[in-house]
C-alpha positions in Angstrom: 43.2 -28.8 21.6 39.1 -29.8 22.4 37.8 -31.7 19.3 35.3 -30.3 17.4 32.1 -31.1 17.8 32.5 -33.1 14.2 34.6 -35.2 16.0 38.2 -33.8 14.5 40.6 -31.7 15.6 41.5 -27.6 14.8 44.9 -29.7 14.3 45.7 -31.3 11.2 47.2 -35.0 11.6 50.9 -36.0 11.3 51.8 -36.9 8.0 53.3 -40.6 7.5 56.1 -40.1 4.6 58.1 -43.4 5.1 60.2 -41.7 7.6 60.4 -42.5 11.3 57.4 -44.9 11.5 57.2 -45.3 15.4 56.8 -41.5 16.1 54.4 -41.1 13.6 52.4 -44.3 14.9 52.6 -42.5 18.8 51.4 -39.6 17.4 48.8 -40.5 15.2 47.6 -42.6 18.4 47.3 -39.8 20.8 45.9 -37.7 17.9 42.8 -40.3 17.1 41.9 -40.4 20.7 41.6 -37.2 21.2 38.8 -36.9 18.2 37.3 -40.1 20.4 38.5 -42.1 17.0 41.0 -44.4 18.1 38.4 -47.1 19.7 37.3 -47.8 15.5 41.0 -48.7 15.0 42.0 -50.8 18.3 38.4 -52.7 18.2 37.3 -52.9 14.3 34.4 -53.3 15.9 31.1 -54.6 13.3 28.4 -52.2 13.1 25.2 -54.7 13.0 22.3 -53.7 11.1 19.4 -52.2 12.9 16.6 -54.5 14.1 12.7 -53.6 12.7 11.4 -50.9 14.6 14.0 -49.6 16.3 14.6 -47.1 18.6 16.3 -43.7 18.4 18.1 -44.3 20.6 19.4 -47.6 18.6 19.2 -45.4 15.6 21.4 -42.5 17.3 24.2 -45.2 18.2 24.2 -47.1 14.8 24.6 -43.6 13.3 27.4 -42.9 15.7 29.5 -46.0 15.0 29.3 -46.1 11.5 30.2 -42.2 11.0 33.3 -43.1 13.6 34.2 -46.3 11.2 34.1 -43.7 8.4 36.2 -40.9 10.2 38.9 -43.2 11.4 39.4 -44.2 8.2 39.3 -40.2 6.6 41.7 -39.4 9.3 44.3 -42.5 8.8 43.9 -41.6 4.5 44.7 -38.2 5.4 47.8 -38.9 7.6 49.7 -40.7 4.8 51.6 -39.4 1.8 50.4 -40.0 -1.3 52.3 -43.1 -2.5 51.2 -45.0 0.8 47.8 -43.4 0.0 47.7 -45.9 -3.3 48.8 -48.6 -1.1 46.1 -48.3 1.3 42.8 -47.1 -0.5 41.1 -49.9 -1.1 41.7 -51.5 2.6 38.2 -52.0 4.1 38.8 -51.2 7.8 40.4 -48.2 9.9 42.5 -51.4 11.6 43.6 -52.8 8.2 45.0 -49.6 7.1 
């Protein structure tokens, strides 16, 4: 399935129960790259502030990592059950969780 132009899938992620952890982690792999999310996890990369005066195009890109920072970690909080949902909520990164 495309992604959305929100940047998520028609499909809803697997859910992580406790159960079979390797599957779930080769699925939830292939299933944040394909909403281009994946790169937020495998980097963590730091979104630096923007400089005085700065472009749109600077503007456009700074908007674009941070809302991929915040899906990554939407996605990964709504692939878990739950109980691991209480275990990982106040993680600060996609690649902590």
């Amino acid at each position: 399935m495309e992604a959305s132009s929100s940047g998520f899938s028609a499909m809803a992620p697997p859910v992580f129960d406790r159960e079979n952890y390797q599957a779930w982690a080769v699925k939830m792999t292939a299933f944040m790259e394909s909403c281009y999310l994946w790169e937020a996890v495998e980097e963590d990369y730091e979104v630096t502030p923007l400089p005085n005066n700065p472009t749109m195009a600077q503007i456009e890109l700074h908007k674009e990592k941070k809302t991929r920072k915040a899906k990554a970690k939407s996605c990964l909080y709504a692939a878990v059950s739950p109980t691991i949902f209480t275990r990982i909520m106040r993680l600060e990164s996609a690649k902590a969780i």
